[in-house]
N, CA, C and O atoms as a GROMACS GRO file, in nm:
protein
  444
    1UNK      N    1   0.081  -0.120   0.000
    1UNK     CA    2   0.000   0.000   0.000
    1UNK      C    3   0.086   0.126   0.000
    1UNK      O    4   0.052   0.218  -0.075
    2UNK      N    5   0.181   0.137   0.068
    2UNK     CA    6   0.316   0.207   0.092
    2UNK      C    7   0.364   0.235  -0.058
    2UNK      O    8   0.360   0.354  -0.089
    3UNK      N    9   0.404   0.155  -0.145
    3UNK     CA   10   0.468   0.142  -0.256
    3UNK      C   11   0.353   0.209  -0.360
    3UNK      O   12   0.377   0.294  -0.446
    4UNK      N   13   0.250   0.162  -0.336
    4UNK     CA   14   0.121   0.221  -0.423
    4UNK      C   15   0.150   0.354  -0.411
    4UNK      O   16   0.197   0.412  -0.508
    5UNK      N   17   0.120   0.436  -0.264
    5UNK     CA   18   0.093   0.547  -0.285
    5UNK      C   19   0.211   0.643  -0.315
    5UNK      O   20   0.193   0.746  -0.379
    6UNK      N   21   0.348   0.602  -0.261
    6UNK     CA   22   0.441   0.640  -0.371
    6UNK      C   23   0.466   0.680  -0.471
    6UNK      O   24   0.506   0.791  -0.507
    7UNK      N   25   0.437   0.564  -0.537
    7UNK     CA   26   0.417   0.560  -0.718
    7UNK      C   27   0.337   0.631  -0.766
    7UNK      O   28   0.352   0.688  -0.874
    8UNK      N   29   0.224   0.639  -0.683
    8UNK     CA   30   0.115   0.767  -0.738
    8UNK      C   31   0.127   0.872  -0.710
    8UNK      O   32   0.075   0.943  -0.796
    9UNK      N   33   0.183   0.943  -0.608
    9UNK     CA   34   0.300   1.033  -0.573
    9UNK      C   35   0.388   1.104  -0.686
    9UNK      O   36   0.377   1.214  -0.740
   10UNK      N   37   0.464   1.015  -0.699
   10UNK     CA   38   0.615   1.035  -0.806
   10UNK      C   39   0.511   1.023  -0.922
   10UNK      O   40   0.468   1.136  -0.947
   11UNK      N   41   0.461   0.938  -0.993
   11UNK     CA   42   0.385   0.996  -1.144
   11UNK      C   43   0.315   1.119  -1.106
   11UNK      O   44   0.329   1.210  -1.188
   12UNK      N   45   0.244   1.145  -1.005
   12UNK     CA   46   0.181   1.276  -1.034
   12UNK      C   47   0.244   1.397  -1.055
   12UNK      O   48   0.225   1.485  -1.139
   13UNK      N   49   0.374   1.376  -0.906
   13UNK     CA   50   0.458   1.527  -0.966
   13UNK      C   51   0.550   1.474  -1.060
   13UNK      O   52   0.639   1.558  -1.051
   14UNK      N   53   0.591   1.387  -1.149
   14UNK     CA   54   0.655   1.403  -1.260
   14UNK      C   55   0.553   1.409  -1.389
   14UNK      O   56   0.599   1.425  -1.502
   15UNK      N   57   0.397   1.393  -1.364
   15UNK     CA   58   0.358   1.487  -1.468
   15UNK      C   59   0.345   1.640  -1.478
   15UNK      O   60   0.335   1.711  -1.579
   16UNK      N   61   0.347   1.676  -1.344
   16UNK     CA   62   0.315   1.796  -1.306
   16UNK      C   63   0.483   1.940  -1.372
   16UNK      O   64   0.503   2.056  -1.408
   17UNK      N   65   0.566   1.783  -1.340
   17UNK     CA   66   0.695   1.903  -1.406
   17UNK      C   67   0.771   1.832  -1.524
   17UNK      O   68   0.887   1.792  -1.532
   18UNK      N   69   0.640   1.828  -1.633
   18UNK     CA   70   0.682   1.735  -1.749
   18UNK      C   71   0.691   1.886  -1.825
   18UNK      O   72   0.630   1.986  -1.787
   19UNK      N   73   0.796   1.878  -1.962
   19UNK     CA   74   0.815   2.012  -2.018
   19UNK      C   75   0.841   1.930  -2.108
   19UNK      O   76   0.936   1.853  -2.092
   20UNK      N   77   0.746   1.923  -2.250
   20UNK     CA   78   0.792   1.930  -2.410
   20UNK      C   79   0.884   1.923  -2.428
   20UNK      O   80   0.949   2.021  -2.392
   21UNK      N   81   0.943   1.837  -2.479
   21UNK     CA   82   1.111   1.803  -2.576
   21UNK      C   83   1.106   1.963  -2.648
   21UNK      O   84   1.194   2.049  -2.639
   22UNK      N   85   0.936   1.976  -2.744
   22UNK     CA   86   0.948   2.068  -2.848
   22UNK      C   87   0.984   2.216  -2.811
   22UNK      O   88   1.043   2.301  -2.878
   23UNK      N   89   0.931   2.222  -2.684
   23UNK     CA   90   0.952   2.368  -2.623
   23UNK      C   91   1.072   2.441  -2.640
   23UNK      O   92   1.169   2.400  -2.576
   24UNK      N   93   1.079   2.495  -2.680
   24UNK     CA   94   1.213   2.601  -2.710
   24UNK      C   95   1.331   2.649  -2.586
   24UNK      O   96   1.444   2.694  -2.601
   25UNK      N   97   1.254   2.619  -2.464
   25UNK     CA   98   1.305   2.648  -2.321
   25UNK      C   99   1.367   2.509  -2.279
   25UNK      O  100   1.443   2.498  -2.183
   26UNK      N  101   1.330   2.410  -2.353
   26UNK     CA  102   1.351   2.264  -2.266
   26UNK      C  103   1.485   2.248  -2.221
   26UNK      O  104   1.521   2.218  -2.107
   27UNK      N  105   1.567   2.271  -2.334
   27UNK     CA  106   1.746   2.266  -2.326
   27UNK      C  107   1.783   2.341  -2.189
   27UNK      O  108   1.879   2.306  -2.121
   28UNK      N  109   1.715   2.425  -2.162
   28UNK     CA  110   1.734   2.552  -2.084
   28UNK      C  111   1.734   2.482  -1.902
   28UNK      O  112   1.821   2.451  -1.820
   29UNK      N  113   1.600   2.482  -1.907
   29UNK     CA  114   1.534   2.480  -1.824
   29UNK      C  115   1.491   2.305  -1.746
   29UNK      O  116   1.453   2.286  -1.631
   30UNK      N  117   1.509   2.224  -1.828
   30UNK     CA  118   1.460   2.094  -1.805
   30UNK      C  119   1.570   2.022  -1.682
   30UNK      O  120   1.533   1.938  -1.600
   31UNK      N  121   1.709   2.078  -1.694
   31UNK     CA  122   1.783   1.956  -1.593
   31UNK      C  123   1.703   2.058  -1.430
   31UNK      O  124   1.662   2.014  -1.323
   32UNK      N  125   1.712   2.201  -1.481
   32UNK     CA  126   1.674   2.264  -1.293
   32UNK      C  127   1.554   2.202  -1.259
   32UNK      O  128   1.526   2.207  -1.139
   33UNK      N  129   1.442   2.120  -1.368
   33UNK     CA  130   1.318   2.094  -1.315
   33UNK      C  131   1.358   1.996  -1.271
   33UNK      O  132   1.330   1.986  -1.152
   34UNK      N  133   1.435   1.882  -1.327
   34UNK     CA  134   1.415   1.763  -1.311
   34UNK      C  135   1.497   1.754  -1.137
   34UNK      O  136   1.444   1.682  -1.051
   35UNK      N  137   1.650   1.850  -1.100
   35UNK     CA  138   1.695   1.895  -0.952
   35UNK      C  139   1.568   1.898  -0.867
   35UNK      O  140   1.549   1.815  -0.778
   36UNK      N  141   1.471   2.010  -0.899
   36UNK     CA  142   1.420   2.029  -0.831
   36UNK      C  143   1.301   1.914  -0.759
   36UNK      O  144   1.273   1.892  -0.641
   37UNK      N  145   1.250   1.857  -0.887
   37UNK     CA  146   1.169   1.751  -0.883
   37UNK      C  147   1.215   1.633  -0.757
   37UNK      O  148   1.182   1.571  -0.655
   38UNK      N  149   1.300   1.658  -0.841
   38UNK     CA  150   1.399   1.501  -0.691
   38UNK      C  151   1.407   1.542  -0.584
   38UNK      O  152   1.373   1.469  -0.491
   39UNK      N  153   1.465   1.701  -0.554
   39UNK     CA  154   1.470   1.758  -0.377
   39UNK      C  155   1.287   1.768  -0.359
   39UNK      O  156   1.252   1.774  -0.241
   40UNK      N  157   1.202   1.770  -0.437
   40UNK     CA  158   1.054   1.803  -0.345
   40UNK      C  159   1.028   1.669  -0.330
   40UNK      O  160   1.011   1.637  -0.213
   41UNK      N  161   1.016   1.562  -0.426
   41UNK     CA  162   1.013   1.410  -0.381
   41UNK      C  163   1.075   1.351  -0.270
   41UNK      O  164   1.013   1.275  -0.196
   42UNK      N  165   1.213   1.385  -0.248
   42UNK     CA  166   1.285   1.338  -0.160
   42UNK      C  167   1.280   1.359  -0.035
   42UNK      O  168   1.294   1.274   0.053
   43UNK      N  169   1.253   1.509  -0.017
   43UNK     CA  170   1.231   1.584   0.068
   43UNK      C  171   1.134   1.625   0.192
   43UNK      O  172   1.165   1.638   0.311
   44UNK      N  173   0.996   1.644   0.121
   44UNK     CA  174   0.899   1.679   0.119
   44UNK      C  175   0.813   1.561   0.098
   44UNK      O  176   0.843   1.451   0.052
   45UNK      N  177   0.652   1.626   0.158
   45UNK     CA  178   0.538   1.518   0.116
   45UNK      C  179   0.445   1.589  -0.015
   45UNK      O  180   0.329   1.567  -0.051
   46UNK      N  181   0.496   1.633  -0.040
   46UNK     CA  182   0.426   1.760  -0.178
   46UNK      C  183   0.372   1.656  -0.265
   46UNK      O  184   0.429   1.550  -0.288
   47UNK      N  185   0.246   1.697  -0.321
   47UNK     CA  186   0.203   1.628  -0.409
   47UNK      C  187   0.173   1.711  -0.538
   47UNK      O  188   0.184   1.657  -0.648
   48UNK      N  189   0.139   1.825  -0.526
   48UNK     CA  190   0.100   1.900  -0.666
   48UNK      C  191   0.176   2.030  -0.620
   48UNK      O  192   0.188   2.066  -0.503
   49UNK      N  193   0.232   2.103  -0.746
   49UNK     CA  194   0.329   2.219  -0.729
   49UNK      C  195   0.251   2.318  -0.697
   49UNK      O  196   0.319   2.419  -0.678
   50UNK      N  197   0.150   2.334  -0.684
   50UNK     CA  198   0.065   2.442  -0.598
   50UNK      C  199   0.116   2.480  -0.461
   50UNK      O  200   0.139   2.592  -0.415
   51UNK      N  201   0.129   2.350  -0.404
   51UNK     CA  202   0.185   2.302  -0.251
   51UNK      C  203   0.286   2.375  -0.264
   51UNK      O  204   0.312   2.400  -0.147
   52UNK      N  205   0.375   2.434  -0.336
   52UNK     CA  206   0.560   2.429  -0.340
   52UNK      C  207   0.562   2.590  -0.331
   52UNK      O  208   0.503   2.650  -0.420
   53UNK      N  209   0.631   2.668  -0.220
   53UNK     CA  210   0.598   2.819  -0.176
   53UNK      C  211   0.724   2.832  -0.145
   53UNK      O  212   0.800   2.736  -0.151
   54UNK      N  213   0.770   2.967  -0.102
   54UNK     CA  214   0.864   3.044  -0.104
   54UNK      C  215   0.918   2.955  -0.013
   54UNK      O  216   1.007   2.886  -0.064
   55UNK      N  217   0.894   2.931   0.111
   55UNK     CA  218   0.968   2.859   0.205
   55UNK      C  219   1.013   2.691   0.107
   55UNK      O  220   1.114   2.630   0.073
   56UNK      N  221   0.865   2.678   0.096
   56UNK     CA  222   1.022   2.552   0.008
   56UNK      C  223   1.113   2.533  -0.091
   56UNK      O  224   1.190   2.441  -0.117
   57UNK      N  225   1.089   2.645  -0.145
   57UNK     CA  226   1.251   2.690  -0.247
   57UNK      C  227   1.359   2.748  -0.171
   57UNK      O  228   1.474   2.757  -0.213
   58UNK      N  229   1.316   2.790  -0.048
   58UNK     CA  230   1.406   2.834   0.046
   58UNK      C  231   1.518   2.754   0.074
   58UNK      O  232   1.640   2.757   0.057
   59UNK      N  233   1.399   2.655   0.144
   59UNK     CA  234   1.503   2.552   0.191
   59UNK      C  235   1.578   2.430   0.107
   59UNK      O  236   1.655   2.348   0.156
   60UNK      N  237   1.531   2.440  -0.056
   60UNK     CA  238   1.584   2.422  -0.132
   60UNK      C  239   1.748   2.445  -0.170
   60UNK      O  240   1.834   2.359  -0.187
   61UNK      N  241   1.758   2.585  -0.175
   61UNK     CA  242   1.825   2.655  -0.231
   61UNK      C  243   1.965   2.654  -0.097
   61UNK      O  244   2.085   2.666  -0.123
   62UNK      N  245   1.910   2.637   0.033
   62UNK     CA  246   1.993   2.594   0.165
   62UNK      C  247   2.060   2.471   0.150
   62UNK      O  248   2.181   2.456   0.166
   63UNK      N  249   1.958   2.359   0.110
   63UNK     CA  250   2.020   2.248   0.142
   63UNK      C  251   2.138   2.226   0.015
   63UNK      O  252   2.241   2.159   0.019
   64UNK      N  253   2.080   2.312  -0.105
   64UNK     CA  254   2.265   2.298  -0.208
   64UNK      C  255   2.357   2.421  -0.129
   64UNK      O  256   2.474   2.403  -0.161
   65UNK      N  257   2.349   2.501  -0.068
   65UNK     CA  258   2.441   2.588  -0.055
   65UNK      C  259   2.514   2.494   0.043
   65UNK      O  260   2.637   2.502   0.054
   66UNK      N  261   2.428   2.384   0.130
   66UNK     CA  262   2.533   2.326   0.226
   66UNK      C  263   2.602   2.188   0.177
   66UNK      O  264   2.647   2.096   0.244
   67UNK      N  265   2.593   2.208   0.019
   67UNK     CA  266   2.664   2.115  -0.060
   67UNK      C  267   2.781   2.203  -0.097
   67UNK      O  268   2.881   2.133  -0.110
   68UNK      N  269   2.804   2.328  -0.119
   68UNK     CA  270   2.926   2.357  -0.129
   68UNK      C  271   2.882   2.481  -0.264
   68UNK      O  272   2.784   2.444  -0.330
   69UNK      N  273   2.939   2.608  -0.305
   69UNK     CA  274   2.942   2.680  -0.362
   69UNK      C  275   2.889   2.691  -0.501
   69UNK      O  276   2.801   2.768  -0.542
   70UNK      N  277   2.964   2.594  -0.575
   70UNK     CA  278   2.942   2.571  -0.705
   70UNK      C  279   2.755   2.504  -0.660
   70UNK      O  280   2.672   2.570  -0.720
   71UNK      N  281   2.705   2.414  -0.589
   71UNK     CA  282   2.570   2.365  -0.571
   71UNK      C  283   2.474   2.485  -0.543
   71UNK      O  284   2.367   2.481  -0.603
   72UNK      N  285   2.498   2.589  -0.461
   72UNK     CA  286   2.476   2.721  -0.454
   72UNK      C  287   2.405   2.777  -0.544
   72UNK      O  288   2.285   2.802  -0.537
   73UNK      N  289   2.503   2.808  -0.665
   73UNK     CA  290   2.482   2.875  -0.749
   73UNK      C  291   2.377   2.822  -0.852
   73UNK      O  292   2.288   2.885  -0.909
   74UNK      N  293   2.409   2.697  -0.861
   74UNK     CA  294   2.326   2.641  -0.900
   74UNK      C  295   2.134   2.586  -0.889
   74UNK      O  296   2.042   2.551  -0.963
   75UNK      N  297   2.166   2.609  -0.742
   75UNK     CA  298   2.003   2.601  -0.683
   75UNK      C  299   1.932   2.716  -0.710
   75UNK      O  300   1.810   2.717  -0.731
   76UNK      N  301   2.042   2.867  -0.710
   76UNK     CA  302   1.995   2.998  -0.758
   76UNK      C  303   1.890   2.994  -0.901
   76UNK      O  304   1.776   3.036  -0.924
   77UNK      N  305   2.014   2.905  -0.995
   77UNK     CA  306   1.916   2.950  -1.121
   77UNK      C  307   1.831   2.877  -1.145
   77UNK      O  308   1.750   2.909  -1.232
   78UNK      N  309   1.817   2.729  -1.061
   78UNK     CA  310   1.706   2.624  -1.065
   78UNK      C  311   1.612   2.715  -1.038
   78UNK      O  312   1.524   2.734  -1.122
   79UNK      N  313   1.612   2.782  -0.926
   79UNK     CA  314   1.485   2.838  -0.852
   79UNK      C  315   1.408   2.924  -0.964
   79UNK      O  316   1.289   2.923  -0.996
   80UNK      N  317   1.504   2.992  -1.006
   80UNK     CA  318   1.449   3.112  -1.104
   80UNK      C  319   1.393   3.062  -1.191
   80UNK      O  320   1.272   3.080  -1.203
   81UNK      N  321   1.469   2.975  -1.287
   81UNK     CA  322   1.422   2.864  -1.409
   81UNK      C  323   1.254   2.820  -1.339
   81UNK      O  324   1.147   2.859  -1.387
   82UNK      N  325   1.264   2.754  -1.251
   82UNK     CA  326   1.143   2.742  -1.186
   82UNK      C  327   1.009   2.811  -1.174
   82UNK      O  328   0.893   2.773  -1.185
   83UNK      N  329   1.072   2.932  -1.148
   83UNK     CA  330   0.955   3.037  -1.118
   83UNK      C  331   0.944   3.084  -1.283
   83UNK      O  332   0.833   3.132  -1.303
   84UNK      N  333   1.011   3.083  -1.378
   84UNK     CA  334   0.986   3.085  -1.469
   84UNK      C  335   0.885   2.990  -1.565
   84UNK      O  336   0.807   3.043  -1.644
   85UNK      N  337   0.893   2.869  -1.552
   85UNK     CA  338   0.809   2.768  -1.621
   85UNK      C  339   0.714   2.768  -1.495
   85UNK      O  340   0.656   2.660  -1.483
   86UNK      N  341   0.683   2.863  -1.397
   86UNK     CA  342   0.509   2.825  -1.363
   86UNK      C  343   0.463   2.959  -1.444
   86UNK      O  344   0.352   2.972  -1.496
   87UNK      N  345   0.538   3.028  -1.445
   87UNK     CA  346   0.494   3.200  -1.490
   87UNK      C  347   0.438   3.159  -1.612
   87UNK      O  348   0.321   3.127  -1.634
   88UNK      N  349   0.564   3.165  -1.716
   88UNK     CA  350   0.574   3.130  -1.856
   88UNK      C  351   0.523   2.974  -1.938
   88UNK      O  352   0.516   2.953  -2.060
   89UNK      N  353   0.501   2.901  -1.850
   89UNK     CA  354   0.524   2.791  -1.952
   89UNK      C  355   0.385   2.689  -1.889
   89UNK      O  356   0.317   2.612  -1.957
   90UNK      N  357   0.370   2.713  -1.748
   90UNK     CA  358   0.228   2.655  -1.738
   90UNK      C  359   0.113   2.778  -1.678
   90UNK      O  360   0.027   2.750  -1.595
   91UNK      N  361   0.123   2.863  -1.713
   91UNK     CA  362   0.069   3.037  -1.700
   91UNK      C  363   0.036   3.014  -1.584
   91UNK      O  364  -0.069   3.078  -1.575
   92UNK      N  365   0.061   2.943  -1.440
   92UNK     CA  366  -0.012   2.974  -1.335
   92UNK      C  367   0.008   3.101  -1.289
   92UNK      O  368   0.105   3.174  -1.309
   93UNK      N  369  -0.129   3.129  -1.202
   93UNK     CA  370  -0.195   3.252  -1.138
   93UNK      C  371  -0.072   3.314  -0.989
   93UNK      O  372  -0.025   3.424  -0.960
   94UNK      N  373  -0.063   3.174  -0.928
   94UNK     CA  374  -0.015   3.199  -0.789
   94UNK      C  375   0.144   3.183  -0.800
   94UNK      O  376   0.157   3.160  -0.680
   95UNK      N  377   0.210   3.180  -0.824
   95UNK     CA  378   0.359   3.151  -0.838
   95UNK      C  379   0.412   3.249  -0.719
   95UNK      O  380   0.397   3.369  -0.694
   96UNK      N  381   0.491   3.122  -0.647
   96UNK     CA  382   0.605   3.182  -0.512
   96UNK      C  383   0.642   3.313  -0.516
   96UNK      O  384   0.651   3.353  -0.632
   97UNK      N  385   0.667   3.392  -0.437
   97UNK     CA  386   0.722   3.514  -0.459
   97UNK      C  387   0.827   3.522  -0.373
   97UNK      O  388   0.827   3.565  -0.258
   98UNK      N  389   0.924   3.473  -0.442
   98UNK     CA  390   1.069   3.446  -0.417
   98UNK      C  391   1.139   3.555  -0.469
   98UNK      O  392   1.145   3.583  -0.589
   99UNK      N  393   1.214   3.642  -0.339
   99UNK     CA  394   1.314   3.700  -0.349
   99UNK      C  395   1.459   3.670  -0.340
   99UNK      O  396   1.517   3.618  -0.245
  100UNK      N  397   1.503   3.706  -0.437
  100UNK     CA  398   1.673   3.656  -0.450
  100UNK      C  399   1.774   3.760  -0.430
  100UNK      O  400   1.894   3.735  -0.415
  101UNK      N  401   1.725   3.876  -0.430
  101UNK     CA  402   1.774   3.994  -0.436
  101UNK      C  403   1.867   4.002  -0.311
  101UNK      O  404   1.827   3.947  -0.209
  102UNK      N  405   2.000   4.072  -0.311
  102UNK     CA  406   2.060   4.136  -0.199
  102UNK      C  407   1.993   4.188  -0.086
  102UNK      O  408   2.034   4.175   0.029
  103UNK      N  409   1.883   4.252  -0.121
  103UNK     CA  410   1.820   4.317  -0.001
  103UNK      C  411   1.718   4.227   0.049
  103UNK      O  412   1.615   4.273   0.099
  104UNK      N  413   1.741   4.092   0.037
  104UNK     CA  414   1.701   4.004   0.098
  104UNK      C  415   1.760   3.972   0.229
  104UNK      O  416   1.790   3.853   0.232
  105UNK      N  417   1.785   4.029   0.329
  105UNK     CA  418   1.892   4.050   0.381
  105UNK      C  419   1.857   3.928   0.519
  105UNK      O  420   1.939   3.860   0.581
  106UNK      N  421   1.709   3.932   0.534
  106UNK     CA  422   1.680   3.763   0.645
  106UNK      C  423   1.729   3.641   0.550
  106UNK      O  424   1.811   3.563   0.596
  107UNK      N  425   1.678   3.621   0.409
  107UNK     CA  426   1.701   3.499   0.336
  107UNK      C  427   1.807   3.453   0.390
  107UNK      O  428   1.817   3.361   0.472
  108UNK      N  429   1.953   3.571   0.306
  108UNK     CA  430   2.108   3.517   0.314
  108UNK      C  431   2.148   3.536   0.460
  108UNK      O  432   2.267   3.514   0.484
  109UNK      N  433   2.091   3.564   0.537
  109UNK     CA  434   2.158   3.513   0.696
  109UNK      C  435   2.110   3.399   0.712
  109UNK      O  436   2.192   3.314   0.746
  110UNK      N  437   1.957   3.350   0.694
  110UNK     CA  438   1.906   3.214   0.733
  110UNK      C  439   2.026   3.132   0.644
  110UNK      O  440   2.074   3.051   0.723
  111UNK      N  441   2.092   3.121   0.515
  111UNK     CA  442   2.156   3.038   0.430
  111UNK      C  443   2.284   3.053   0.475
  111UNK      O  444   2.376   2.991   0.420
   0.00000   0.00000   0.00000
């Protein structure tokens, strides 16, 4: 039953952050979904990206910085890429309002 609901789990959010081969962004954008996909699976009990809010890109973006610099930088542009394909690419309404900015000045002390 365990394994069931899993599986229905993981297919749902890997339809949920499925992106067109054809899409013009895919090259771009597809390995930060697929990062991200694995830290909310792994992570988290999230089932639909509705669920997925500033705090959990937060702590996203923490748990690579405490992989080391180069992972850092990298969770940066996942995030963005991210907030980009809910904006742009599945037009949702509600998208995180994630600040990255310097004058974020609680974020980068919490990180």
């Amino acid at each position: 039953m365990i394994e069931l609901k899993s599986m229905v789990r993981y297919t749902t959010l890997a339809d949920q952050f499925s992106l067109d081969k054809c899409n013009p962004f895919y090259p771009i954008i597809n390995e930060s979904l697929e990062r991200i996909f694995k830290y909310i699976y792994e992570y988290t009990d999230i089932m639909y990206i509705e669920f997925i809010n500033e705090t959990v890109l937060y702590k996203y973006i923490k748990h690579y910085n405490d992989c080391g610099n180069n992972y850092f930088q990298q969770a940066i542009r996942d995030v963005k890429n991210y907030l980009f394909f809910l904006k742009c690419i599945k037009k949702k309404k509600d998208v995180p309002c994630v600040d990255l900015s310097v004058q974020n000045l609680e974020l980068w002390k919490k990180i």
